[in-house]
C-alpha positions as a printed Julia matrix, in Angstrom:
161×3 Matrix{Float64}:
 -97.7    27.1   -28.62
 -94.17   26.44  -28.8
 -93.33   28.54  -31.56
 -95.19   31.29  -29.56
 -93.03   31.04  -26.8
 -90.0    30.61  -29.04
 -91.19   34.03  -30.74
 -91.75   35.84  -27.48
 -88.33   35.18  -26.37
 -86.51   35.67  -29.07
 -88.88   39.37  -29.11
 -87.76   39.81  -25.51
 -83.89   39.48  -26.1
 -84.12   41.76  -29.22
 -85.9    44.29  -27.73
 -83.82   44.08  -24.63
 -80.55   44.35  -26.62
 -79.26   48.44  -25.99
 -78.49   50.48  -28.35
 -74.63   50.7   -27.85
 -74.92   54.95  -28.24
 -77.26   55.44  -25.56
 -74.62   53.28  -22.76
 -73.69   55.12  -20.24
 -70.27   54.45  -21.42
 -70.45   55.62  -24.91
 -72.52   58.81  -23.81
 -68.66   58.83  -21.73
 -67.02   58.27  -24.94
 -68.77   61.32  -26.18
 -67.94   63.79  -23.25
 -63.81   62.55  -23.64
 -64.37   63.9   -27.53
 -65.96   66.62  -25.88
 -63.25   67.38  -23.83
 -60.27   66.73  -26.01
 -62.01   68.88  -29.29
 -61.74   72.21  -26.47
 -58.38   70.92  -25.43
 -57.0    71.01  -29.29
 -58.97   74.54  -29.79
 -57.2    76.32  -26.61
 -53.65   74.55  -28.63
 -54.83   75.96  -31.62
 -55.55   79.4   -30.15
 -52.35   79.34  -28.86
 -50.35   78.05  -31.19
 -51.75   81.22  -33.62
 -50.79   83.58  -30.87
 -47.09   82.31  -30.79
 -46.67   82.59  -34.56
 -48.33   86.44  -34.42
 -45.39   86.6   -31.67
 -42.75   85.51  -33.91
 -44.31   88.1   -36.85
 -43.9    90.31  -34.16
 -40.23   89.41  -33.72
 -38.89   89.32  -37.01
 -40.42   92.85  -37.17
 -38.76   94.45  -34.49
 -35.41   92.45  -35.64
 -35.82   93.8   -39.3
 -33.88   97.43  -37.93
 -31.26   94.88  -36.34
 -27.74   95.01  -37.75
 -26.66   91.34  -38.88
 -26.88   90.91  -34.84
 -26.47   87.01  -34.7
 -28.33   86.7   -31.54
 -31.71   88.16  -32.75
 -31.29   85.6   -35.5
 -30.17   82.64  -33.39
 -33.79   83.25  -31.33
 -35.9    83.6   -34.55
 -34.71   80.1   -35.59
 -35.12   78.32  -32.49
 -38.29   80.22  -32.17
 -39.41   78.67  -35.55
 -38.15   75.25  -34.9
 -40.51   75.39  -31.54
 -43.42   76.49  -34.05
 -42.61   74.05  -36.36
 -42.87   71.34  -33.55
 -45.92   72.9   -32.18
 -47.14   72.75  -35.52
 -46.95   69.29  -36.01
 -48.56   68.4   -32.75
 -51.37   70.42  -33.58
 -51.9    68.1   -36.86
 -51.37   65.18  -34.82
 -53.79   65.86  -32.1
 -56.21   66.9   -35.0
 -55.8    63.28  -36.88
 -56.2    61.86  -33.05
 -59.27   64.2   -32.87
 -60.53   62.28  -36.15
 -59.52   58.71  -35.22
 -61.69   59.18  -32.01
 -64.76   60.48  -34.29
 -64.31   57.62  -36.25
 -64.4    55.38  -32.75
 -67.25   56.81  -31.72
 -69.24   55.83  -34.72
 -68.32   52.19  -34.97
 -68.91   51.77  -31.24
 -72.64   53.61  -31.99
 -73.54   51.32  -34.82
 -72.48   48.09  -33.07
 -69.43   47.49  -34.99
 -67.34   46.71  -31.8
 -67.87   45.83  -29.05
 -68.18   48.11  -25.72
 -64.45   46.09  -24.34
 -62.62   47.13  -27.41
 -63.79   50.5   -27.76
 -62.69   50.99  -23.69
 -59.44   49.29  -24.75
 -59.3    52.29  -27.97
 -60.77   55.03  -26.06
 -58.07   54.4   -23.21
 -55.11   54.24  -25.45
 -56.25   57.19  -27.4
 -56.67   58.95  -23.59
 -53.36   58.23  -23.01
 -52.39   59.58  -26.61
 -54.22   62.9   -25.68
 -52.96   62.9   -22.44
 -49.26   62.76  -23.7
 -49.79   65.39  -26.7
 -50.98   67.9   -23.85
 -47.71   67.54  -22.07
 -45.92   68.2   -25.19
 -47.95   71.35  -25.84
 -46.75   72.77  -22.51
 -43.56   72.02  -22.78
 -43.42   73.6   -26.04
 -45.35   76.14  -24.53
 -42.93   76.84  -21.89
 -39.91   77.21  -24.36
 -41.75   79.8   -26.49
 -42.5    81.72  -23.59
 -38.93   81.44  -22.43
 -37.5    82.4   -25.72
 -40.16   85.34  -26.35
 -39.17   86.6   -22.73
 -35.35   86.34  -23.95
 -35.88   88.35  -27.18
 -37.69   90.87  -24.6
 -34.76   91.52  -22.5
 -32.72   91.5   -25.49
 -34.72   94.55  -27.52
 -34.8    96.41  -24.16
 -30.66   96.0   -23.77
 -31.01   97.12  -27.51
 -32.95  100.02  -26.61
 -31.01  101.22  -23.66
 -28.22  101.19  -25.67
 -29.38  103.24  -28.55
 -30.02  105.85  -26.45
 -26.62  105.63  -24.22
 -24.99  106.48  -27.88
């Protein structure tokens, strides 16, 4: 009889234990993946649309004269794409590394206080990243909006001559 009870118990905890993916926090954990995977598409999206910009600028520069100032925006404009660039690989590898937590936490490899204590810090990664994307953001704009003016002055004075 002992053994019985020793078995039933021992049933009851094991089939009481919960399957870490189906937590309310890990379904959580999935949703924040969720979230950041549109976050780095919309970067992505525009990250592609400021280097067709800058195709389009060294186009319209191409009839330029050795004008220094054309040239001076095309390489800060590349340096910004070249930053941009490498936060878009670094929010992908992020992207990855949360993947990655999201699979150890569903096969029990950690516990649900360390992959809060993960899942937070890569938040905060995430979080950061999309304030660098808007800055950088806001100096392409800035810069494209320069070269603007500057093709129009262009303009206006190929036809004064």
């Amino acid at each position: 009889m002992k053994h019985v009870l020793i078995f039933a118990v021992m049933l009851a905890v094991i089939s009481c234990k919960q399957n870490p993916a189906e937590t309310a926090e890990h379904k959580a954990l999935v949703a924040a993946h969720d979230t950041m995977k549109t976050a780095h598409e919309a970067m992505t999206a525009e990250h592609d649309a400021m280097k067709d910009n800058h195709e389009q600028m060294i186009t319209a520069h191409k009839d330029m004269e050795n004008d220094t100032l054309h040239m001076a925006i095309e390489k800060e404009h590349s340096a910004i794409l070249a930053k941009h660039q490498g936060l878009i690989e670094k929010h992908n590898a992020l992207l990855k590394q949360h993947a990655e937590l999201e699979i150890r936490h569903a096969s029990g490899d950690m516990t649900l206080e360390e992959m809060k204590k993960e899942h937070k810090a890569m938040e905060s990664e995430h979080e950061n990243m999309a304030k660098e994307h808007l800055t950088l953001k806001t100096e392409h704009e800035k810069i494209a909006e320069e070269d603007k003016k500057m093709m129009m002055e262009d303009a206006e004075k190929t036809v004064e001559e």
